[in-house]
N, C-alpha and C positions, 0 to 999 in steps of 0.2 A: 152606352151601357148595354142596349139592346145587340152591338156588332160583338162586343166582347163575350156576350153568353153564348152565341151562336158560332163564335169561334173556339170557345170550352167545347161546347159541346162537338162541336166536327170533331176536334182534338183527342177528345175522350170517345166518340163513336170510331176513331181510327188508329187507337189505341188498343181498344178490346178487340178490333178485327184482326189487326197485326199478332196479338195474343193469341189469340184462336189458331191462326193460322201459323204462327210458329210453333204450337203444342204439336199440330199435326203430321208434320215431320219425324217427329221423336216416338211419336204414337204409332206412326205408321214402320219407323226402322225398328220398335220394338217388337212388331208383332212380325216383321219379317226375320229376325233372328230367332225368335219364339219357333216360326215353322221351321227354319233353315237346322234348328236344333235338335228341333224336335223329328223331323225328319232323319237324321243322321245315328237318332237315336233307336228309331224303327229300324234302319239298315240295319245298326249293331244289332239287337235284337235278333233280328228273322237271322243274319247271318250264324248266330252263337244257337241259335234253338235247328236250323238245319246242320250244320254243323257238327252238336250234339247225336242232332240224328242219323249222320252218315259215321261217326262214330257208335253208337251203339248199332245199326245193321253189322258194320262190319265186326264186330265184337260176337255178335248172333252166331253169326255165320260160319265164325273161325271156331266157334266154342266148343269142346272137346272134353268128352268123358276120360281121366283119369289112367292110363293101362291097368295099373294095379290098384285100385279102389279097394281103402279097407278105413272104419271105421266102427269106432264105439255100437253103432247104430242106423239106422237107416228110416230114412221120413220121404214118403211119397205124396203128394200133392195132386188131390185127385184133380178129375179132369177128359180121363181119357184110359181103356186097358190096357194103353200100349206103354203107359208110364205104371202100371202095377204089374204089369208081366215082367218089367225090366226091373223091379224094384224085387220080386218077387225072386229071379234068378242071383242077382245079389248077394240076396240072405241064403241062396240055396248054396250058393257059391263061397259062401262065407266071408263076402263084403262089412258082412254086422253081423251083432249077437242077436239081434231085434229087429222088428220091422215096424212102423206106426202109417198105416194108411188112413192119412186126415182130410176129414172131409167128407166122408160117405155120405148120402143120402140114406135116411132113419130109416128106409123101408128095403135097402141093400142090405140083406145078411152076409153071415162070412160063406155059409156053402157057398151062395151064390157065387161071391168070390173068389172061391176056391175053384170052383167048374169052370168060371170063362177065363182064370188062369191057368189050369190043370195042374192043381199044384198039389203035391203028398198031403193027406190031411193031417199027419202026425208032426209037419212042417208050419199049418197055419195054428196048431191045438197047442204047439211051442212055443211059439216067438212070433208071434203077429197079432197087432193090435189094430181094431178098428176105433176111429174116432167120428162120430156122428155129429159133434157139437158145430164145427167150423160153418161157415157158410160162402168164406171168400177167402182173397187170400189171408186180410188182417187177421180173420179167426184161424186161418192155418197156422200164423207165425202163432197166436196165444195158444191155441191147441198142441202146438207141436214143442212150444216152452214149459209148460206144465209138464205133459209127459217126459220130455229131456230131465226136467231135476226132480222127479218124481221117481228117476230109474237112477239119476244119477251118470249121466251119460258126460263125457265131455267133448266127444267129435263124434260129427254125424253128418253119414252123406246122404244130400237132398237131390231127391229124383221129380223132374218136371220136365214139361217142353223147355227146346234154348230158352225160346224167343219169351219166356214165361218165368225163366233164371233169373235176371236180375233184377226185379222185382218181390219176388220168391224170398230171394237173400237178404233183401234193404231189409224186408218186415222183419225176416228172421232176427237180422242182425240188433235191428231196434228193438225186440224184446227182450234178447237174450245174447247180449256180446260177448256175454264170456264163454260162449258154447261155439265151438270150432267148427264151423260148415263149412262142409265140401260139395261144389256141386259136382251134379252126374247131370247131364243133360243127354232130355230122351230127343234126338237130331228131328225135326220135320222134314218130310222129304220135299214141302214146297219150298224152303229154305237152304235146300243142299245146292244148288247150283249157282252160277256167280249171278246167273240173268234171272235170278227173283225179282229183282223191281220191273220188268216186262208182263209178270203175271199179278192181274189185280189183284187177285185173293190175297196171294201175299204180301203186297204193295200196301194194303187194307189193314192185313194183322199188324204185318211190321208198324206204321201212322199209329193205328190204335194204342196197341202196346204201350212203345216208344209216349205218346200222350200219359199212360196210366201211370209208367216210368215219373214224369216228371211232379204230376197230382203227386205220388204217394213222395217225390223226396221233399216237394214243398211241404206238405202233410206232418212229417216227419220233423225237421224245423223248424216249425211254427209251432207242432202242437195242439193247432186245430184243426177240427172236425173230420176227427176220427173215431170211427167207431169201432165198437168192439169185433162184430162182425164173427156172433156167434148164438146161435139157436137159444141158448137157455137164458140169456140175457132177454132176448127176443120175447121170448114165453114168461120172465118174469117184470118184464114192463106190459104185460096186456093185460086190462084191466079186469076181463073175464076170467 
C-alpha cells in the first residue's frame, strides 16, 4: 500500500513539473511575438511620423505666395512686423477690401502700428481692424471667424510665416469651413535655402512646428482639450 502512494505521488509530483514546464514554452514564444510585434510596430511608427516630417519641411519650403492675390479680405496673424507690413501692402495694394490684424497685444495701439508699418493713416482709419482678444493660434482661428461673418466675407487671404501656414489654416479651417482661405506666406529667410536642416535654429523651428502640426490635428479629431485660447474667456473664468 505504502509502495503504491509513493508511486501516486512521484506520478503526480512529475506530472505538475511536466505541466510547468510545458506552459513555459508557449509563455515564453508569446512574449517573443508580443516584442517581435511590437517592435515592427515602433519601426512603422517612427518611419510614418519622419516621413510625415520630411513631407511637411518640404511643403515649407516650396510654399509660395499667390502672383495675383486678391480676396474678400485679408487676416494677419500676429507674430512678427514682417507679417503686418506684408499684410498691410496687400490691402494697399488691393489684395482685400479689409484687413483684420489678430492677435495684438492689449497695450499695442493702431498708431503704433501704423508708425512701425509706415502706413497712410487714412488707410489704417479705413479698413484695418485690430483684434486684441486672441492669445494663440486656436484664438486666432475664433478671432478671425467671428470677424469673417460678422463682415460677411467669403474668401480671405491669411498672412503668416510658411512654416506657421499649415497650422494657421487646420485652426482656421475647423472653425470656419465654409470660409475660403487662401494662404500668403510671409517666406523666412532661414527657411529659403535647401541646406536648412544644417542650421539648428531651423532644424529647431521646423521639429517644433511640425510637433505642434500633429497635437493640433490630433486635437481636432478627438475634440479634446482644446481650448479657447482667447483673453476674455480668460478674464471671465478668474474668480477676481
Amino acid at each position: 500500500m505504502s509502495m503504491d502512494l509513493t508511486t501516486r505521488k512521484a506520478v503526480s509530483s512529475q506530472s505538475l513539473w511536466e505541466r510547468f514546464h510545458s506552459d513555459r514554452p508557449v509563455r515564453r514564444s508569446f512574449f517573443r511575438r508580443f516584442l517581435r510585434w511590437g517592435g515592427f510596430a515602433f519601426v512603422f511608427l517612427v518611419a510614418i511620423v519622419f516621413g510625415g516630417f520630411l513631407h511637411f519641411a518640404d511643403s515649407i519650403t516650396t510654399l509660395k505666395p499667390p502672383l495675383e492675390p486678391k480676396a474678400d479680405a485679408i487676416i494677419v496673424l500676429t507674430g512678427g512686423y514682417q507679417r503686418i507690413d506684408q499684410a498691410v501692402e496687400l490691402l494697399r495694394t488691393g489684395a482685400g477690401n479689409r484687413l483684420l490684424i489678430s492677435g495684438a497685444h492689449p497695450t499695442t495701439t493702431p498708431s503704433q502700428i501704423r508708425k512701425l508699418t509706415q502706413s497712410p493713416a487714412n488707410l489704417f482709419n479705413c479698413c484695418v481692424d485690430i483684434g486684441y482678444d486672441a492669445i494663440d493660434t486656436i484664438g486666432n482661428a475664433r478671432e478671425a471667424a467671428k470677424w469673417i461673418h460678422a463682415k460677411g466675407y467669403k474668401s480671405i487671404l491669411v498672412v503668416t510665416n510658411n512654416y506657421h501656414m499649415p497650422r494657421s489654416l487646420a485652426e482656421l479651417k475647423y472653425v470656419d469651413p465654409a470660409t475660403d482661405f487662401i494662404p500668403y506666406p510671409v517666406v523666412n529667410s532661414d527657411l529659403k535655402t535647401k541646406n536648412w536642416f544644417t542650421d539648428p535654429n531651423a532644424l529647431r523651428t521646423m521639429i517644433y512646428e511640425y510637433a505642434k502640426v500633429l497635437l493640433a490635428g490630433a486635437r481636432n479629431i478627438t475634440g479634446l482639450g482644446r481650448p479657447l485660447g482667447l483673453r476674455s474667456q480668460e478674464q471671465s473664468d478668474d474668480p477676481d
